[in-house]
C-alpha positions in Angstrom: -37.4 -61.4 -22.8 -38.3 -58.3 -25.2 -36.9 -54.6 -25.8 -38.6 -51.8 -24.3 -38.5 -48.2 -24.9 -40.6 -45.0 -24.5 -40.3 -41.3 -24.2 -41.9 -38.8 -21.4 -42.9 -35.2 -22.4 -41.5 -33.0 -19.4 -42.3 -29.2 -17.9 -44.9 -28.6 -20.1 -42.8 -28.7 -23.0 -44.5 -28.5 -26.7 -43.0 -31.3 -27.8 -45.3 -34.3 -29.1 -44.5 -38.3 -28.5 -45.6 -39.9 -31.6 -46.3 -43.8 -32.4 -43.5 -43.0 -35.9 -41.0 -41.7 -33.1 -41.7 -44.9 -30.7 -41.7 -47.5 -33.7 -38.7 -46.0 -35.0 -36.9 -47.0 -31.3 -38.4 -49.9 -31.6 -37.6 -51.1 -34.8 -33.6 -51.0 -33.7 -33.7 -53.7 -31.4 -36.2 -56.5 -33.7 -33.2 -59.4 -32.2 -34.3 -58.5 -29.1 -38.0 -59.0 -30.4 -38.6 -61.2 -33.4 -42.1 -62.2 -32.4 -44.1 -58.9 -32.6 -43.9 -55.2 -31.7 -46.1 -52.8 -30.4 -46.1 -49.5 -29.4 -49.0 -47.5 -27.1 -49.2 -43.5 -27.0 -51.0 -41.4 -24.9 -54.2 -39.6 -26.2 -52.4 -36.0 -25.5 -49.2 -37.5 -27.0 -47.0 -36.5 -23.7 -46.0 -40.1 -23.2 -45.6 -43.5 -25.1 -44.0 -46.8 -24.8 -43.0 -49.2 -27.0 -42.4 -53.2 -27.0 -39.9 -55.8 -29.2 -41.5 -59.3 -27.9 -39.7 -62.3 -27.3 -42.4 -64.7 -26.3 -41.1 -66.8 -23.8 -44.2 -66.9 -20.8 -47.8 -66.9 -22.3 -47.5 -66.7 -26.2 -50.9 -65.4 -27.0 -51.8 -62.1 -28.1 -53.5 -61.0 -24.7 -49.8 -61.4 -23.1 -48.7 -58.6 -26.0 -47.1 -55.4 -25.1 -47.2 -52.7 -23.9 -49.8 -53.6 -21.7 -52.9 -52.0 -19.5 -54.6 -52.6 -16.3 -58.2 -52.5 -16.5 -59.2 -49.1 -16.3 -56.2 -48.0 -18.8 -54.7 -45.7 -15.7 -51.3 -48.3 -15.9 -49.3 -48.8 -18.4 -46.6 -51.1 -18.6 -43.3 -52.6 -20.8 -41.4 -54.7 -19.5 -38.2 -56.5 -20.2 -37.3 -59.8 -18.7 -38.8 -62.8 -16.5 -40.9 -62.6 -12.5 -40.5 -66.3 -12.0 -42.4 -66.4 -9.2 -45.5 -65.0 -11.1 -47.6 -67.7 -10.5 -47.3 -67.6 -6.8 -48.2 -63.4 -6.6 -51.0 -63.8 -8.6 -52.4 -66.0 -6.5 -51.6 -64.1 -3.5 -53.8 -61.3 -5.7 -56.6 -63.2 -6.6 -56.5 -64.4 -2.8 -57.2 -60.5 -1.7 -59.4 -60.1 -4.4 -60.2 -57.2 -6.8 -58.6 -57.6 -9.6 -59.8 -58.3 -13.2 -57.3 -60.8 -15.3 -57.4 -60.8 -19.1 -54.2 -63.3 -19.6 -54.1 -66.9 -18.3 -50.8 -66.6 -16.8 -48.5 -63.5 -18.0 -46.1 -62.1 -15.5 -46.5 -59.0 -17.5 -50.0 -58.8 -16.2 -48.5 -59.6 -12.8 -46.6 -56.6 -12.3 -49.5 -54.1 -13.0 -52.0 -55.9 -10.7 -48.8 -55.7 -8.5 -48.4 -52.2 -8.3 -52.2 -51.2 -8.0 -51.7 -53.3 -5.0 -48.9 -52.5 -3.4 -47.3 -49.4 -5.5 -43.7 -49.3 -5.9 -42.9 -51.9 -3.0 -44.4 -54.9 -5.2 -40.6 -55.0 -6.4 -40.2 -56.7 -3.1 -42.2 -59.6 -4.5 -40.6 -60.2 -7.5 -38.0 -62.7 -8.0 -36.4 -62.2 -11.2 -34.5 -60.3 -13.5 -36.1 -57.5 -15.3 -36.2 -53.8 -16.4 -39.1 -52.1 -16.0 -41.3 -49.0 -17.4 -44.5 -47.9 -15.6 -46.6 -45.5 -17.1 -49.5 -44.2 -13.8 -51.9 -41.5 -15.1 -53.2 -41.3 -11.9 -50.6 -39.1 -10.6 -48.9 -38.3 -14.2 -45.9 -40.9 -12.6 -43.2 -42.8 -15.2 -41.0 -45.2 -13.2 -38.5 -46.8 -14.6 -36.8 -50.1 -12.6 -33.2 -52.0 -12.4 -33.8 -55.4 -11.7 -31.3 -56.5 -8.2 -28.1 -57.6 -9.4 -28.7 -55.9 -13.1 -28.8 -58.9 -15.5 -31.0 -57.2 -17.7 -29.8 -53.3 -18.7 -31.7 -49.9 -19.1 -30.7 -46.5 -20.6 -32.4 -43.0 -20.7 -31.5 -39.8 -21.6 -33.0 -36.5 -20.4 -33.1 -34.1 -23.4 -34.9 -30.9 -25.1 -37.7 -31.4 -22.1 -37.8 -34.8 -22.3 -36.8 -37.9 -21.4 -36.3 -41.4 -23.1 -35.1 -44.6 -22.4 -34.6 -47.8 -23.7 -33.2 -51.5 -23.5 -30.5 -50.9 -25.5 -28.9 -47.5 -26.3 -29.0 -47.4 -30.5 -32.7 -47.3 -29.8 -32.0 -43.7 -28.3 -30.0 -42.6 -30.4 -33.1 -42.6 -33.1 -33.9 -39.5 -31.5 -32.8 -36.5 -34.4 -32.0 -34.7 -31.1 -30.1 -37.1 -29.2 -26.2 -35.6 -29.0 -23.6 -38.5 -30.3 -20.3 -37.3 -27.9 -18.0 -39.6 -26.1 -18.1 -38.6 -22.3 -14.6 -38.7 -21.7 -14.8 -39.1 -17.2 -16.4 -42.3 -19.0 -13.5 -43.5 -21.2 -11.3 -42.7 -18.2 -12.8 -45.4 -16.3 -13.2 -47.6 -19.1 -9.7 -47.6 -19.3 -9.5 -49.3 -15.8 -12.6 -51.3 -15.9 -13.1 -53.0 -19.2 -16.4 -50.8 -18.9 -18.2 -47.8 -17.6 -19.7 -48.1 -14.1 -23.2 -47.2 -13.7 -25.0 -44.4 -14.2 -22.3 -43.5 -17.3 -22.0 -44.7 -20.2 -19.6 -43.8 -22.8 -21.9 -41.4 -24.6 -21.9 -38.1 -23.0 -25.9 -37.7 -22.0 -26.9 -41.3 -21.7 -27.2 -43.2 -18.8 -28.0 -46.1 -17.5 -30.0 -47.5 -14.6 -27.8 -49.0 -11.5 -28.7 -52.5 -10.5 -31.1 -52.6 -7.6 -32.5 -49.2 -8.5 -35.2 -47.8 -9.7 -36.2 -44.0 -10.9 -39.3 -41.8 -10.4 -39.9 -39.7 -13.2 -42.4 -36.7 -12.7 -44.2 -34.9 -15.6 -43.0 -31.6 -14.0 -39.3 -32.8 -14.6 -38.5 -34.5 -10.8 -36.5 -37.0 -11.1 -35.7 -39.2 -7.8 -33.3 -42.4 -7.8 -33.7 -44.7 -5.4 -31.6 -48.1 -4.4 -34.5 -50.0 -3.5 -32.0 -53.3 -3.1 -28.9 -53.4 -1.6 -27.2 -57.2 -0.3 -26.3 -56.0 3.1 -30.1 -55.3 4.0 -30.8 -59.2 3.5 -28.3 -61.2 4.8 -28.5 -62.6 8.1 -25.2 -64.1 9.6 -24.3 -67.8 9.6 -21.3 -67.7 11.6 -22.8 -70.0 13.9 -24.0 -72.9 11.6 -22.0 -76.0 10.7 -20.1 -76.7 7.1 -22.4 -79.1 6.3 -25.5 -76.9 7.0 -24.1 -74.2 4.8 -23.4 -76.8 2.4 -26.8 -78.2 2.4 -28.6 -74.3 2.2 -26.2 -74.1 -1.1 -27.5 -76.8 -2.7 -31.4 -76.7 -1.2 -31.3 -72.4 -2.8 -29.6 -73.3 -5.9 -32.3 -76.4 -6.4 -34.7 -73.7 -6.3 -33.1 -70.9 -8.0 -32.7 -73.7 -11.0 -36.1 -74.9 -10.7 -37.5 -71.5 -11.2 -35.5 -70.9 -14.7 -36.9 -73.8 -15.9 -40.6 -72.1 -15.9 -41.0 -71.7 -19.9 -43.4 -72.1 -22.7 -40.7 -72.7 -24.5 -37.4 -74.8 -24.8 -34.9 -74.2 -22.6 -31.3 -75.2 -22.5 -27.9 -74.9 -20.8 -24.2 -73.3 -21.9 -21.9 -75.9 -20.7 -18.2 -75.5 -20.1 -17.6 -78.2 -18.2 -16.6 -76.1 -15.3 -18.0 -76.3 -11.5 -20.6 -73.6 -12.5 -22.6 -74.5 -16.0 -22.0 -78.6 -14.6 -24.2 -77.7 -11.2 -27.0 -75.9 -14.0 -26.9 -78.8 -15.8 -26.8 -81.6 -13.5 -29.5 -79.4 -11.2 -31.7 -78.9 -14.3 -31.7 -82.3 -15.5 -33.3 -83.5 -12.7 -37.0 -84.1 -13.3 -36.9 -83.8 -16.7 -38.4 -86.3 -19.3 -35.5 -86.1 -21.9 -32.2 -84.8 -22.6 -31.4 -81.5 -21.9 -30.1 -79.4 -24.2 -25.9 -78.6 -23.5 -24.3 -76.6 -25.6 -20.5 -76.3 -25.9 -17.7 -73.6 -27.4 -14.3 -74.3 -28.1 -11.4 -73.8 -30.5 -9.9 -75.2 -33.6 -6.1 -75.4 -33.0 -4.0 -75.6 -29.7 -3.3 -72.5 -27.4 -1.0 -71.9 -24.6 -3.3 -69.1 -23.1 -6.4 -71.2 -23.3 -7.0 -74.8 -23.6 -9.9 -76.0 -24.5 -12.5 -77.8 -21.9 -14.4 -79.8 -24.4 -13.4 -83.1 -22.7 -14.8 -82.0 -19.4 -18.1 -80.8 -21.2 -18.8 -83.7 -22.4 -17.6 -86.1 -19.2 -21.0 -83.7 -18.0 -23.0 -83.5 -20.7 -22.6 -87.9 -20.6 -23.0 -87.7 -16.5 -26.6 -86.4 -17.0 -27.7 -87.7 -20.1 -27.7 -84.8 -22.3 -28.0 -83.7 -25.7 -24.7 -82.5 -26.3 -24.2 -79.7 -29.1 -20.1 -78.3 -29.9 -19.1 -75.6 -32.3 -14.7 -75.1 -33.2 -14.1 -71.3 -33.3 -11.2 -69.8 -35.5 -9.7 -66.5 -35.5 -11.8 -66.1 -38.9 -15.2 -66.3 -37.0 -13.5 -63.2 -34.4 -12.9 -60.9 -37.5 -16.4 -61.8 -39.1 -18.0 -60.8 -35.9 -16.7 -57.5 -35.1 -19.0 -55.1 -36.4 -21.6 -57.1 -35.5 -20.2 -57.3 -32.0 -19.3 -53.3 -31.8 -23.1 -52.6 -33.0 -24.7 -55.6 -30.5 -22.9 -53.8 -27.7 -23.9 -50.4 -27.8 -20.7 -49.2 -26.1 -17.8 -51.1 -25.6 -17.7 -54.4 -23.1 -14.1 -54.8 -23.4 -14.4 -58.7 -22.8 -13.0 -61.1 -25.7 -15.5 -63.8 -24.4 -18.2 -61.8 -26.4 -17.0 -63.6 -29.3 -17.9 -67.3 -28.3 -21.3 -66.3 -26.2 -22.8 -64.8 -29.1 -21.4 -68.1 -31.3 -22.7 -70.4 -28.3 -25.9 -68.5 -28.2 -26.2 -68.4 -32.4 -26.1 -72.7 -31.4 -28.3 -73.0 -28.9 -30.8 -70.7 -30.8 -30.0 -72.7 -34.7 -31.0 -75.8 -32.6 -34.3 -74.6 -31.6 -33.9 -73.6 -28.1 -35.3 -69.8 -26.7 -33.5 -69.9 -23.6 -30.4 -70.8 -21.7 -29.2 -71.0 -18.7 -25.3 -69.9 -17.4 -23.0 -69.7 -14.8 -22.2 -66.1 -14.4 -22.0 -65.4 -10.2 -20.8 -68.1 -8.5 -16.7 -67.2 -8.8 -18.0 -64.2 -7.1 -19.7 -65.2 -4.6 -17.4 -68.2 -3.7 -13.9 -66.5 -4.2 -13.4 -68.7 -7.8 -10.9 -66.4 -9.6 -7.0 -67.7 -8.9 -6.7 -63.5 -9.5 -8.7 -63.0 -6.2 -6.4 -66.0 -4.4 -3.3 -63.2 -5.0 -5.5 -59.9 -4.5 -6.8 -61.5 -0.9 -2.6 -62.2 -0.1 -1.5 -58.4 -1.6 -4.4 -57.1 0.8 -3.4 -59.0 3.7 0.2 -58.2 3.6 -0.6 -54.4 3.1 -2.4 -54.7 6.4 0.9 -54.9 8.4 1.0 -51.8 10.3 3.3 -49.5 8.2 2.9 -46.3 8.9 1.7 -44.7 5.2 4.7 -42.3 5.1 7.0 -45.0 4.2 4.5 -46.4 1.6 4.6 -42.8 0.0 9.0 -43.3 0.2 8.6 -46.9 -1.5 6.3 -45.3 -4.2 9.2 -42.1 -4.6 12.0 -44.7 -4.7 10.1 -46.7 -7.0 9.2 -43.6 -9.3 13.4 -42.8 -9.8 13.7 -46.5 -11.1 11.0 -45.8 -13.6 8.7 -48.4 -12.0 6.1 -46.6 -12.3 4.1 -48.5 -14.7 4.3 -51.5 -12.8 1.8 -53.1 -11.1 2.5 -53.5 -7.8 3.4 -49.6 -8.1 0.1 -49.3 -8.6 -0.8 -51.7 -5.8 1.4 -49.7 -2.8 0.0 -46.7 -4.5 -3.3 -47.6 -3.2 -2.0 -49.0 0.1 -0.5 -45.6 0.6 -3.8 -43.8 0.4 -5.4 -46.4 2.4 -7.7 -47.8 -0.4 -8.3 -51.7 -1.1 -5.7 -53.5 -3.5 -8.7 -54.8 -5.1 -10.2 -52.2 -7.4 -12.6 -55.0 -9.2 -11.9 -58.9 -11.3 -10.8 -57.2 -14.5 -8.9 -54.3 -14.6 -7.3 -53.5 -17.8 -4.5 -50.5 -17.4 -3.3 -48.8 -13.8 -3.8 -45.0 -13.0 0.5 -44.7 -14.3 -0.4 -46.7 -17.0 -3.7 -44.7 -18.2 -1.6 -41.4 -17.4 1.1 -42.3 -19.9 -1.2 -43.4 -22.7 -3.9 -40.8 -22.7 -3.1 -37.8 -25.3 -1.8 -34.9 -23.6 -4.9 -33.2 -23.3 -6.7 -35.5 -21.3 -3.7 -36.3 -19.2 -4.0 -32.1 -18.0 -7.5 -33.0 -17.8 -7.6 -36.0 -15.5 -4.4 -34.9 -14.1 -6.3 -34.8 -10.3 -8.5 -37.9 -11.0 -8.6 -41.7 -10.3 -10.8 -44.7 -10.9 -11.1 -44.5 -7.1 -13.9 -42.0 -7.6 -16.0 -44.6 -9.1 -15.6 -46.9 -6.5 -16.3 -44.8 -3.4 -20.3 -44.8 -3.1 -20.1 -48.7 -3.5 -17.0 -48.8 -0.5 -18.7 -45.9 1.3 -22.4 -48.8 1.4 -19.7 -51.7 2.1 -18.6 -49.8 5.6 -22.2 -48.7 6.4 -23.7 -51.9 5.9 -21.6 -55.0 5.5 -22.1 -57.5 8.6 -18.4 -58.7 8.3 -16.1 -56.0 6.9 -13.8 -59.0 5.0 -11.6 -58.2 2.6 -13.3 -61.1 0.5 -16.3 -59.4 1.0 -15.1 -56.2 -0.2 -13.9 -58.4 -3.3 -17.6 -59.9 -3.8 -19.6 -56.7 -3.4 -17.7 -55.1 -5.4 -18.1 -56.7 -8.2 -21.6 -57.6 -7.7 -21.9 -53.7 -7.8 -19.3 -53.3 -11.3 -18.0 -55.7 -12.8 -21.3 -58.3 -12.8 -24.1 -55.6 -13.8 -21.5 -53.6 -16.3 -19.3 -56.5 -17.7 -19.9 -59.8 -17.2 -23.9 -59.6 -17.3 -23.9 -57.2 -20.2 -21.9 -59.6 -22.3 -24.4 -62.0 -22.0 -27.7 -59.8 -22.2 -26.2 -57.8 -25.5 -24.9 -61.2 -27.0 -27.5 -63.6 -26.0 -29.9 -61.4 -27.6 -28.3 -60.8 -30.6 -29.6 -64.1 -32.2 -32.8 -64.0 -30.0 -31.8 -66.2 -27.1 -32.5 -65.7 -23.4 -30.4 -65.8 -20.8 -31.3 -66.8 -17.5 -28.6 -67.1 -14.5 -29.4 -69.4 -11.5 -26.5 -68.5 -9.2 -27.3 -64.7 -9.2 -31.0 -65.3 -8.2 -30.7 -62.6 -5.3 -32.3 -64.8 -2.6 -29.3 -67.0 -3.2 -27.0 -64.3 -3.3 -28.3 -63.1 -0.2 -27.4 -66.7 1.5 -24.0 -66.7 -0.4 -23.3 -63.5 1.2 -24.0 -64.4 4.9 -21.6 -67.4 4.4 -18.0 -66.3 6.7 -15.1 -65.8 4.8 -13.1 -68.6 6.8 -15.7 -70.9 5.4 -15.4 -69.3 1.8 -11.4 -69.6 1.6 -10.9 -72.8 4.3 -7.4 -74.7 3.3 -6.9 -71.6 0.6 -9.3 -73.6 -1.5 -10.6 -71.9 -4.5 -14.9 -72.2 -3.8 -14.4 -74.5 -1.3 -17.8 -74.7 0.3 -19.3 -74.7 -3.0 -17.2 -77.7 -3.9 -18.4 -79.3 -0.8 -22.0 -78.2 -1.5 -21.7 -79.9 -5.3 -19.7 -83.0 -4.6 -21.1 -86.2 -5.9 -24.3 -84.4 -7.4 -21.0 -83.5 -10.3 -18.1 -86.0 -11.0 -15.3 -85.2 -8.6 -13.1 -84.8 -12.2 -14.9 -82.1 -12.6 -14.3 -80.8 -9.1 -11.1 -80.9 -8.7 -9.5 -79.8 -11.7 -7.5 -77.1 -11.7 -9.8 -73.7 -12.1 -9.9 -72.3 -16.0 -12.0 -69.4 -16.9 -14.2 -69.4 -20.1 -11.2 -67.6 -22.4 -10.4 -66.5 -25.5 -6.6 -67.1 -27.5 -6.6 -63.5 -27.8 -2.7 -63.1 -27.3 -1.8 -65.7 -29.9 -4.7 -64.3 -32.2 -3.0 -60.6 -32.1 0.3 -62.7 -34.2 -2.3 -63.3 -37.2 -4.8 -61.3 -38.6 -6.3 -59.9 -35.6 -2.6 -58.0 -34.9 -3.0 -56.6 -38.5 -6.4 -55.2 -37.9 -5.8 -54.0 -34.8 -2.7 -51.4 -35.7 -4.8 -50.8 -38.9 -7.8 -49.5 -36.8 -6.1 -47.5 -34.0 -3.5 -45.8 -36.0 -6.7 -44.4 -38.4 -8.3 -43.9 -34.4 -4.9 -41.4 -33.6 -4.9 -39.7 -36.1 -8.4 -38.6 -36.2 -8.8 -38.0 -32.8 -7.6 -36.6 -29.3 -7.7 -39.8 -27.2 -4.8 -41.4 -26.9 -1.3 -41.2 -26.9 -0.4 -42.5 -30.5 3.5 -43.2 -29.6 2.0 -45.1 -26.8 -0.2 -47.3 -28.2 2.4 -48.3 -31.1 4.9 -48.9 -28.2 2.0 -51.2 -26.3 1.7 -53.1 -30.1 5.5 -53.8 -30.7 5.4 -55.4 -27.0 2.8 -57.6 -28.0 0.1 -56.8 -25.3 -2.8 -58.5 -26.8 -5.5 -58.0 -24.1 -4.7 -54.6 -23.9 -4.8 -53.8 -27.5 -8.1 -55.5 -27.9 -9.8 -53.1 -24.9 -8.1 -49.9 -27.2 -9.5 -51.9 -30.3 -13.4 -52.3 -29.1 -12.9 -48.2 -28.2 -12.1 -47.0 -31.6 -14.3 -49.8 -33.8 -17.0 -48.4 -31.3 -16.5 -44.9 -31.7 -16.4 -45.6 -35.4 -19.5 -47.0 -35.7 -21.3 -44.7 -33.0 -19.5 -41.4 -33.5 -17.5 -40.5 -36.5 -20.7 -41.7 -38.3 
């Protein structure tokens, strides 16, 4: 796990890559890389990369970065882990011709795999990853997604150039790098807690879409390509058994585990004491000579919106043996963190539960673990969210044939009683144009709602838009492709296309490596999100169960306690926080945030504080702390 970043000279510009200029990208992202740096520019100084390293596979110098094939015509950095290395380079040694200067780096892997097999060696790797190719041969930069995104990339195309970069500070070393919010951007940030790929919030950056990857000519060609898409991979099992399925869960999620435990250093699990982080930890305890490694977040103090899981944690953490590790949050540890937080996430990821994966990470890491495994994926892919038991009924009822015209006269009647802010406004909105309910597993404000609190400029500006735009290429795949055109598969591919790669992963990729640590994530290994996807959706939901074939799948491998327990996501007390200090920071910060700027509606925002709307304030919050820090400065 490392930072990478590096700069391409385009249409024979003048300008000059040099190793100050690399280092200086570099030296914004040492969490990312405590254990070295190194940097590698091209004799003519139209190219360079450079490399943060987290050693985690091969620690000796020969595994450093960035990294050459034999002949010096390849030139790699890379961020992440191929688990399968072993097994390819094998399969290369096997065919012979090839020279090996590490004992067993994957970085070494993936140039030996590309003078193989050129740009379709991605079909070998099983990992997560982001990728930078340098081939002098044909004066070539590609730069690579891994599938489902778990690991981010950024690059900017600039004053004849372009750069890129793990993390988005690093770019914005670059004297000539604009600093401008891009405001389509904070639109849909407004609906999605973040910006869907290929924007970001800074007007000029972008980043990479999962599963993609982009060819980079020195004479300025660029070419994006999804190399990866679910639908291509899935193969039907409508026709196998329960039990079958059931076993196929647990036999690819033995494996995916089994892979993330490949380290050459120590590794650990985040335990909740959910379904998900119990699985990782029962399924990586097995074989092991000694405790694993569990650790645990929670809260000092009682909560109505979230209640601490500690006792199921450590029902698990006693189930397997484990070394068990717990750390008491307070609303004192929030308020420390935030400019930490705000600078660690580049641009806003709207998501409270930053707070306790960076502390949960900080513990692992202060107990002398590298890297951790976690749950992300499987609520997804299983239909685990109580929000998606209500989404799948809203969906289902606005499939009764009604002709749309009368959805358009509910919508008018419902307009005169000054309903338009409501939700299920929004929801027969969308029914009337024939879109999905489901617009995603977080979705902050509504199109009404973003309309009444934008200033009035943007309002005249985004008068004709809606988030809907964002989500069309991903529906517009879904139709092409999808081998059963469920609604819960609409819900799943959705957000393995958003809310996963943008949110949820980003959270743990920007946190996680905050303090160092790496974060691996078994249930989104894409060969067992391929399976998860060919499951039926009458399996998925059978008796309205809540991951009911995964259940089945887990059962007495976890305690049934754990099983069947009614379904809490990892949380924050951010509503009952917003009474204390972190109410009094909040209208602090974004009245100073309206005043200075053009965003939002300042009446509105005051109105949504008096009412108490503590999830709402905080995604308003992590705008205006961010554009304070990345902006106004």
């Amino acid at each position: 796990m490392c930072g990478i970043v590096g700069a391409l000279v385009l249409n024979n510009n003048d300008y000059t890559i040099t190793e100050p200029y690399i280092t200086r990208m570099c030296d914004t992202m040492i969490h990312r890389g405590p254990d070295g740096a190194g940097t590698w520019i091209a004799k003519d100084g139209r190219v360079g990369l450079g490399h943060r390293r987290l050693s985690i596979i091969d620690l000796s110098d020969t595994a450093a970065q960035p990294m050459c094939n034999e002949d010096g015509t390849l030139w790699v950095s890379f961020n992440g882990e191929i688990y399968n290395h072993a097994e390819i380079r094998t399969e290369l040694e096997q065919l012979g011709g090839h020279r090996w200067k590490t004992d067993h780096s994957d970085t070494e892997v993936i140039l030996h795999a590309f003078e193989q097999w050129g740009i379709d060696c991605l079909e070998k790797f099983r990992g997560m990853f982001a990728i930078a190719l340098w081939d002098a041969k044909v004066r070539v930069l590609w730069l690579i997604r891994d599938r489902i995104g778990i690991k981010p990339l950024y690059y900017s195309v600039h004053h004849g150039r372009i750069t890129f970069a793990s993390e988005i500070k690093a770019l914005l070393q670059d004297p000539e790098q604009k600093r401008e919010v891009h405001e389509e951007a904070f639109y849909h940030y407004l609906s999605f807690l973040t910006t869907p790929a290929p924007q970001t919030l800074f007007d000029g950056i972008k980043k990479l879409s999962s599963g993609t990857w982009l060819r980079v000519s020195e004479d300025g060609q660029i070419c994006e390509h999804r190399y990866w898409d679910v639908w291509d991979h899935t193969i039907s099992l409508k026709n196998a058994s329960e039990e079958e399925i059931a076993n196929c869960i647990l036999s690819e999620l033995r494996t995916a585990v089994k892979l993330r435990k490949v380290s050459d250093v120590p590794v650990g699990v985040f335990l909740s004491g959910g379904i998900d982080s119990s699985t990782n930890a029962a399924l990586f305890s097995e074989g092991e000579g000694g405790p694993v490694k569990t650790f645990t977040i929670g809260y000092a103090g009682e909560y109505q919106t979230y209640q601490n899981e500690l006792h199921y944690a450590r029902v698990m953490a006693n189930t397997v043996g484990a070394g068990y590790h717990e750390l008491l949050l307070t609303i004192d540890d929030l308020i420390d963190f935030l400019p930490q937080m705000v600078y660690l996430q580049d641009e806003p990821i709207a998501d409270p539960v930053c707070v306790p994966v960076y502390y949960v990470s900080k513990l692992a890491r202060d107990n002398g673990v590298i890297v951790c495994q976690v749950g992300e994926g499987a609520d997804e892919l299983f239909w685990g969210y109580p929000g998606w038991e209500t989404a799948l009924k809203l969906q289902r009822f606005d499939d009764i044939p009604v002709p749309r015209i009368f959805k358009k006269i509910g919508l008018g009647g419902l307009r005169l009683l000054g309903k338009e802010q409501k939700s299920y406004y929004e929801w027969l909105r969308r029914g009337s144009e024939g879109q999905p309910i489901f617009w995603g597993g977080a979705e902050a404000f509504t199109e009404a709602q973003k309309k009444r609190l934008l200033s009035p400029r943007l309002r005249k500006k985004f008068a004709n838009l809606t988030s809907w735009e964002a989500l069309e290429p991903i529906r517009q795949r879904f139709e092409e492709k999808a081998w059963e055109k469920s609604h819960l598969n609409w819900m799943s591919y959705l957000d393995l296309n958003l809310r996963l790669p943008e949110l949820l992963l980003m959270r743990v990729d920007k946190m996680s490596m905050g303090v160092s640590l790496e974060g691996r994530v078994p249930f989104l290994d894409h060969k067992f999100v391929e399976m998860a996807m060919s499951i039926p959706e009458a399996v998925k939901t059978k008796n309205n169960t809540l991951k009911y074939i995964l259940k089945k799948s887990v059962r007495g491998l976890i305690p049934d306690e754990l099983i069947d327990r009614k379904k809490q996501g990892f949380g924050v007390p951010v509503y009952e926080w917003f009474f204390e200090k972190l109410g009094e920071k909040t209208r602090k910060e974004l009245h100073e945030f309206c005043n200075k700027t053009d965003f939002l509606n300042g009446e509105e925002v005051t109105h949504l504080i008096e009412q108490g709307r503590g999830p709402q304030m905080w995604y308003l919050l992590n705008f205006a702390l961010w554009w304070k820090e990345y902006i106004m400065r």
